[in-house]
C-alpha positions in Angstrom: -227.9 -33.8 -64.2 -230.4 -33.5 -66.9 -230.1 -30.3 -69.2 -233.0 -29.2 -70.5 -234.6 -25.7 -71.4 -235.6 -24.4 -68.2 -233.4 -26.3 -65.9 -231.1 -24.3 -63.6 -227.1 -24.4 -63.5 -226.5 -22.3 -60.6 -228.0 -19.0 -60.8 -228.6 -19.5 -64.8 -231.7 -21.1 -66.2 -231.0 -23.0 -69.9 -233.2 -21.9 -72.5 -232.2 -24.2 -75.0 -229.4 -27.1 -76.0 -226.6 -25.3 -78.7 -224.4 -28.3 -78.9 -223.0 -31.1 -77.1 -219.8 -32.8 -77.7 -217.8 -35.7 -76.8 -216.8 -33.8 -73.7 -218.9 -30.7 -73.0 -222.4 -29.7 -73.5 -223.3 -25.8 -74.6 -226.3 -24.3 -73.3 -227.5 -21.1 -74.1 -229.2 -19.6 -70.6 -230.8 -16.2 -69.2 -229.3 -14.6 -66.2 -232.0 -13.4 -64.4 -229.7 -11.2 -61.8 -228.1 -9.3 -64.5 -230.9 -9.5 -67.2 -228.9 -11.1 -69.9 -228.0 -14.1 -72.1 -224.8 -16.4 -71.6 -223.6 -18.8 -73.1 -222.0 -22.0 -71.1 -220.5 -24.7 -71.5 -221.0 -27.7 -69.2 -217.8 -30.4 -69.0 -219.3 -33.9 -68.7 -218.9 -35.7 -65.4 -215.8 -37.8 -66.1 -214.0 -34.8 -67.5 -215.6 -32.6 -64.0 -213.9 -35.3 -61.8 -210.0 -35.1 -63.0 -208.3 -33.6 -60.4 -206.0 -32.1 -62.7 -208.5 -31.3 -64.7 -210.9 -28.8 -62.0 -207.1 -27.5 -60.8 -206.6 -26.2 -64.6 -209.8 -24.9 -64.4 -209.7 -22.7 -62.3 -206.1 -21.4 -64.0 -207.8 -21.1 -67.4 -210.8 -19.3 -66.0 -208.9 -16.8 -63.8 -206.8 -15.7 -67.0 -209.8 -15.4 -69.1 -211.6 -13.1 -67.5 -208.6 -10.4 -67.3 -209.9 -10.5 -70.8 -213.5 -9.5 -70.1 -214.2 -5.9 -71.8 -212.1 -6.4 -74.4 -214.0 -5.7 -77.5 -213.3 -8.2 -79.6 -213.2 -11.1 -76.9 -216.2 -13.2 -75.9 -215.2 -12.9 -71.9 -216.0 -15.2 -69.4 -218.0 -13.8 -66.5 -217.9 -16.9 -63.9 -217.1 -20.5 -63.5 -219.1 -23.0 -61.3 -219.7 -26.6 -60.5 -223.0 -28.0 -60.5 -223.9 -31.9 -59.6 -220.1 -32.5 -60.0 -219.6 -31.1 -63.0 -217.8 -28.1 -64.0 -218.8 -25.2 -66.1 -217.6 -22.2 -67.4 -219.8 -18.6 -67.9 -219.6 -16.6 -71.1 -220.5 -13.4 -72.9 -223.1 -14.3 -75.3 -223.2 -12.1 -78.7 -226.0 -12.1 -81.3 -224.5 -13.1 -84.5 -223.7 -15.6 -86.4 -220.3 -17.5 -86.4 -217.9 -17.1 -89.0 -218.3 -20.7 -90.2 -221.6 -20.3 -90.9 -220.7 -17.1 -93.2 -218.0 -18.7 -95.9 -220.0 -19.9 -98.8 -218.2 -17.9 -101.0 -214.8 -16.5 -100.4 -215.2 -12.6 -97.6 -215.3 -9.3 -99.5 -212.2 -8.2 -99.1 -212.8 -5.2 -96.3 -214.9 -7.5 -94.3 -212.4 -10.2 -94.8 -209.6 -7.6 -93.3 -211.6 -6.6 -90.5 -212.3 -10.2 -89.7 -208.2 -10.9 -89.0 -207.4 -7.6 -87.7 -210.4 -8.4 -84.6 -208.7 -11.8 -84.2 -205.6 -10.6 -84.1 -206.2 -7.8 -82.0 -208.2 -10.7 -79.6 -205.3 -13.1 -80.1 -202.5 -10.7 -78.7 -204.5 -9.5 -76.0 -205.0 -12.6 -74.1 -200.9 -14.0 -75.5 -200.2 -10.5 -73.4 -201.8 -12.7 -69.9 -200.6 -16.3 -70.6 -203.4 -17.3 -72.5 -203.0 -19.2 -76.0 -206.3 -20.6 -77.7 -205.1 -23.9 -78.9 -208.3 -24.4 -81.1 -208.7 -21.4 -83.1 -211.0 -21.7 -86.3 -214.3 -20.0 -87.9 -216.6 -21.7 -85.2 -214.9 -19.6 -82.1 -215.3 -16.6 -84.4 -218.6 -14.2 -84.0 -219.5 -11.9 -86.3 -221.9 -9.7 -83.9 -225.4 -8.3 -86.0 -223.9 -4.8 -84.1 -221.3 -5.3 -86.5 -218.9 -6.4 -83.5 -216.3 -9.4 -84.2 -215.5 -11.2 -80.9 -213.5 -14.9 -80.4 -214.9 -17.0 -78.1 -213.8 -19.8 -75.9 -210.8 -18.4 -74.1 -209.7 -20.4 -71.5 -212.3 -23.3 -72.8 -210.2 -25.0 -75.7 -207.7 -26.2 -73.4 -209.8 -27.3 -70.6 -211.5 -29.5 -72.7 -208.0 -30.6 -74.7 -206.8 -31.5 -70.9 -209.7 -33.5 -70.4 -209.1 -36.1 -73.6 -207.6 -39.5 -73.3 -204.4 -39.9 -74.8 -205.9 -42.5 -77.3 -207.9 -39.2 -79.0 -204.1 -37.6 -79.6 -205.9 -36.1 -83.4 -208.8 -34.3 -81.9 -206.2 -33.4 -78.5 -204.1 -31.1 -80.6 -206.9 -28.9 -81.9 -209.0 -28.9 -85.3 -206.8 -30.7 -88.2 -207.7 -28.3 -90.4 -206.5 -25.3 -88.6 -203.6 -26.8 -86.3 -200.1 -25.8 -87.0 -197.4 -28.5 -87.9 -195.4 -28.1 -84.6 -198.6 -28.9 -82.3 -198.7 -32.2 -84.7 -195.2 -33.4 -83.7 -195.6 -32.7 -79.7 -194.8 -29.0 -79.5 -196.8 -27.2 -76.5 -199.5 -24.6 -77.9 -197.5 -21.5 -78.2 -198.8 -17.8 -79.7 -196.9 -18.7 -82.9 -199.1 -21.6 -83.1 -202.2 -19.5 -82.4 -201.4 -17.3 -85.1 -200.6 -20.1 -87.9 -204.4 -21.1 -86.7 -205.4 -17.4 -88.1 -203.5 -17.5 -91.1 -205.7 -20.4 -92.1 -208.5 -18.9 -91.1 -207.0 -16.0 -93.1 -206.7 -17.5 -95.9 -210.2 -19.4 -96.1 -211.8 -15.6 -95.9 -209.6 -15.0 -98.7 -209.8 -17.9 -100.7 -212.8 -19.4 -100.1 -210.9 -22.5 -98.8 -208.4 -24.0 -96.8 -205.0 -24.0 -97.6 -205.2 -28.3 -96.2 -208.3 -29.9 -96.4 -209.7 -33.7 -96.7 -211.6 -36.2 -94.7 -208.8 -38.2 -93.6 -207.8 -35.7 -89.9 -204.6 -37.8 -90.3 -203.7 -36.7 -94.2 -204.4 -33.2 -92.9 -202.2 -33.3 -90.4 -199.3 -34.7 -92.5 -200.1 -32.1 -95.3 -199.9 -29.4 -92.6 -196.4 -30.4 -91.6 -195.0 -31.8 -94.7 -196.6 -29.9 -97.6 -196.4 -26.6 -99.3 -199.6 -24.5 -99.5 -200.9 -23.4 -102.3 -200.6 -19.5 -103.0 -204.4 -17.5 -102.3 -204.1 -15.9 -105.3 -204.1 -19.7 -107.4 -207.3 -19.7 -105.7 -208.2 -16.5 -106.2 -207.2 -14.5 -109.0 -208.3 -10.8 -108.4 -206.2 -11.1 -105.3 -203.4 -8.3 -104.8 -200.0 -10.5 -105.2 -198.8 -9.3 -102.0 -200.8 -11.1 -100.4 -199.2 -14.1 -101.0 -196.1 -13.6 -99.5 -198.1 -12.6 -96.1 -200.1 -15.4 -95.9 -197.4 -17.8 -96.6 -195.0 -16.4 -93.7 -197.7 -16.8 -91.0 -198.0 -20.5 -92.6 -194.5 -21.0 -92.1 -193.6 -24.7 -90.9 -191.3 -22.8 -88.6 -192.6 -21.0 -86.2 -189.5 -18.7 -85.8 -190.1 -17.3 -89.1 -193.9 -16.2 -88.9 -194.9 -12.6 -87.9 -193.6 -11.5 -84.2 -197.4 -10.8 -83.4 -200.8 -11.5 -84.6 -201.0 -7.9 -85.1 -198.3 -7.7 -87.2 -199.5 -10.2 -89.4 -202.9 -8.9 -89.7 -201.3 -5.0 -90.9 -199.2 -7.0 -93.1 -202.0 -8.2 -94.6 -204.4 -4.7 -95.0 -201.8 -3.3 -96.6 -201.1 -6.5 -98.8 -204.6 -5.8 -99.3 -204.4 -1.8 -100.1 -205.6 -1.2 -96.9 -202.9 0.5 -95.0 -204.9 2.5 -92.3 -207.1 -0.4 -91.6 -210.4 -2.1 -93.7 -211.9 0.4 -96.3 -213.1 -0.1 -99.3 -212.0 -2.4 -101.3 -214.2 -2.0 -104.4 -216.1 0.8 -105.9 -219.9 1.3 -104.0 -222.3 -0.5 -105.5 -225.3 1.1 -107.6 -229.1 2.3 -106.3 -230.2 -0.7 -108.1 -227.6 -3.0 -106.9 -228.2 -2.0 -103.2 -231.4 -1.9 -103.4 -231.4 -5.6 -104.6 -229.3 -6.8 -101.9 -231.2 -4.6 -99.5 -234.4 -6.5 -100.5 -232.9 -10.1 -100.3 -231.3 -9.4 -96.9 -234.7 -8.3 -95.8 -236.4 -11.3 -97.0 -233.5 -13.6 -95.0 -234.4 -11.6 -91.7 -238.1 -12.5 -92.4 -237.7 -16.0 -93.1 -235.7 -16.1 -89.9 -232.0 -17.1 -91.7 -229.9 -14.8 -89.5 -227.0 -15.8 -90.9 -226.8 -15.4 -94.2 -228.9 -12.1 -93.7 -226.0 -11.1 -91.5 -223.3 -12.0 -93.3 -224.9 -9.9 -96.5 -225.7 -7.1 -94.5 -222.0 -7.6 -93.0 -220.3 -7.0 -96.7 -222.4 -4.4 -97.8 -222.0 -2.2 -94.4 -218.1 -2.9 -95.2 -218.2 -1.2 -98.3 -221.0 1.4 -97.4 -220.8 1.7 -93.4 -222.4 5.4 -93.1 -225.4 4.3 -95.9 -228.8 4.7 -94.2 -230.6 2.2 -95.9 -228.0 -0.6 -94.8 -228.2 1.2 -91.4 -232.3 0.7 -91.1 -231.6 -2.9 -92.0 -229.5 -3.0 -89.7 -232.2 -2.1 -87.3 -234.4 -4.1 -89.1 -232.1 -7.2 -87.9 -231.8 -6.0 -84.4 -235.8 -6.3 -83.9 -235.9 -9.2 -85.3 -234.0 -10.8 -83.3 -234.8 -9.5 -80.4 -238.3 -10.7 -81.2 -236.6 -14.2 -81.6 -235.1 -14.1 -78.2 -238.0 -13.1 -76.5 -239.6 -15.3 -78.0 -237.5 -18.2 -76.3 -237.8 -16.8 -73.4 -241.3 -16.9 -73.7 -241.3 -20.5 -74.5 -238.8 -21.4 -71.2 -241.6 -20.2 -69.4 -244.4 -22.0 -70.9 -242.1 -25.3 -70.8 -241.8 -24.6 -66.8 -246.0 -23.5 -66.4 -245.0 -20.1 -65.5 -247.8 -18.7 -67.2 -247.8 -14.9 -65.7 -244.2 -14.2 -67.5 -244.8 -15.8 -70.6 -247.9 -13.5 -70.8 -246.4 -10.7 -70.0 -243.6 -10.8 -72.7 -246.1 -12.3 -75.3 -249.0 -9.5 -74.6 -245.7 -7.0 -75.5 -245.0 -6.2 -78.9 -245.9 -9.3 -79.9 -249.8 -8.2 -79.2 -248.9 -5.9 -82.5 -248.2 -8.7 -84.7 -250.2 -11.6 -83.9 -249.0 -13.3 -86.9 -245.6 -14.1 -85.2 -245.0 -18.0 -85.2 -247.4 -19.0 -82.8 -247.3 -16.1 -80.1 -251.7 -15.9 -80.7 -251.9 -19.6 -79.2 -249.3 -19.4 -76.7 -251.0 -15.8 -75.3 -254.9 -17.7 -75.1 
């Protein structure tokens, strides 16, 4: 089948191409029934026709969505089969992922709420039979409502199942992020979903990861034969405590990390001086100082760079979450891209000649500003 904003996949109409990989294609797509955008992924039609592959499906599916309504997991809402090939439903959030956020190392607040939400996602779907296998910054969302969800449930090891042997490095999960048991033929365990997190932990820390290199295979050997390097060598200001935390849930032996994810991640607030969960973790920034960053964020939601502008206004909520000047920008960020999704929306149905519908979203509040990309030219 050809995918391609405005073709259907069952009941959902594609409004545009995220990503496609060696073995899926993501699509983001409007449900017209329920009035909402999904995300799904679409296995490619060798992967669609394993028998074993469709039979884990449907197991992978059904024990995802016993995780749908849990705040800080990306649910899945149905699975389907279209021109032989398989695909799988999800929530779709408005955000940003957390890969796209780590420039720098994470305030320390944001950076505790970040591993608490995983956790909290990670032991919630352990609790049903579900492990990840393929946990990094890319399956994290940080929602512009402030949310933090993981996505991909029930996804990672479909696609795992549906490698050839002969790709045994990308099999396992992401080098960077895979714990040293999966690397010597372990099965994908909790314990090995929580090492994942610790890495993840400690990038949001550090500002790196504990292995890294463009050799998959050095990685791999460093992750099951070499120390890690304390946070704190990395980053200074860092309470010591920390380092002790982070290095259990990077233990080569799975026995002696954390019992639970959420263990780990309390551990680690109060490593942090954050017993009773993320607070502040430095003093609040000046009039002038907010006021600065209030301006640039604005500026990033103007010129369209999500994001970053997320991931600013992310840090500074952290540290001021009740300030009303943070919360307007806030809002600010919600129009806009709302106004961006309409916008697409808009465009599926110029791409398909459906004039009536495209008019009637563009002659909305996009009639008010006529400067919008090109809503004036698509309205005439």
């Amino acid at each position: 089948m050809s995918i391609h904003a405005g073709a259907l996949v069952g009941r959902y109409r594609v409004v545009r191409e995220v990503g496609e990989g060696d073995f899926a294609t993501v699509c983001r797509a409007y449900d017209a029934e329920q009035r909402r955008l999904v995300t799904i992924k679409i296995l490619h039609a060798g992967q669609s026709q394993d028998a074993t592959v469709a039979q884990r499906f449907q197991q992978e599916a059904a024990a995802a969505m016993r995780l749908a309504g849990h705040p800080h997991v990306l649910g899945v809402y149905a699975t389907g089969q279209v021109e032989g090939r398989l695909f799988v439903v999800a929530e779709f959030l408005a955000g940003a992922t957390l890969d796209r956020c780590l420039s720098a190392p994470l305030d320390l607040a944001l950076a505790a709420r970040v591993v608490t939400a995983v956790a909290a996602a990670l032991d919630a779907a352990h609790g049903v039979g579900l492990v990840h296998r393929d946990l990094s910054p890319a399956h994290v969302v940080l929602g512009r409502d402030g949310r933090i969800a993981v996505a991909d449930f029930g996804v990672a090891g479909l696609v795992s199942l549906a490698k050839r042997p002969t790709q045994a490095i990308r099999v396992l999960g992401t080098p960077e992020y895979l714990a040293p048991e999966l690397a010597t033929g372990a099965s994908p365990s909790p314990a090995s979903d929580q090492y994942a997190l610790a890495v993840v932990a400690f990038e949001v820390l550090a500002g790196q990861r504990p292995f890294q290199g463009d050799d998959p295979l050095a990685v791999l050997y460093a992750h099951t034969h070499e120390q890690p390097l304390a946070p704190t060598t990395l980053r200074p200001d860092l309470p010591p405590a920390v380092d002790d935390v982070v290095l259990r849930a990077l233990a080569k032996d799975p026995l002696q990390r954390f019992p639970t994810c959420a263990a780990f991640a309390a551990a680690l607030a109060e490593a942090l001086g954050l017993p009773s969960g993320p607070q502040r973790s430095e003093p609040p920034p000046t009039d002038r100082t907010l006021d600065a960053l209030v301006e640039r964020t604005r500026g990033l939601v103007r010129s369209g760079d999500f994001a970053t502008a997320l991931r600013a206004l992310q840090v500074a909520l952290a540290v001021l979450p009740e300030d009303q000047r943070l919360r307007d920008l806030q809002a600010e960020l919600d129009e806009e891209q709302r106004f961006a999704e309409r916008y697409e929306r808009a465009l599926l149905h110029v791409r398909a000649h459906e004039w009536r519908p495209a008019r009637e979203i563009l002659n909305g509040p996009y009639a008010e500003r006529p400067d919008y990309r090109d809503a004036a030219d698509l309205r005439a």
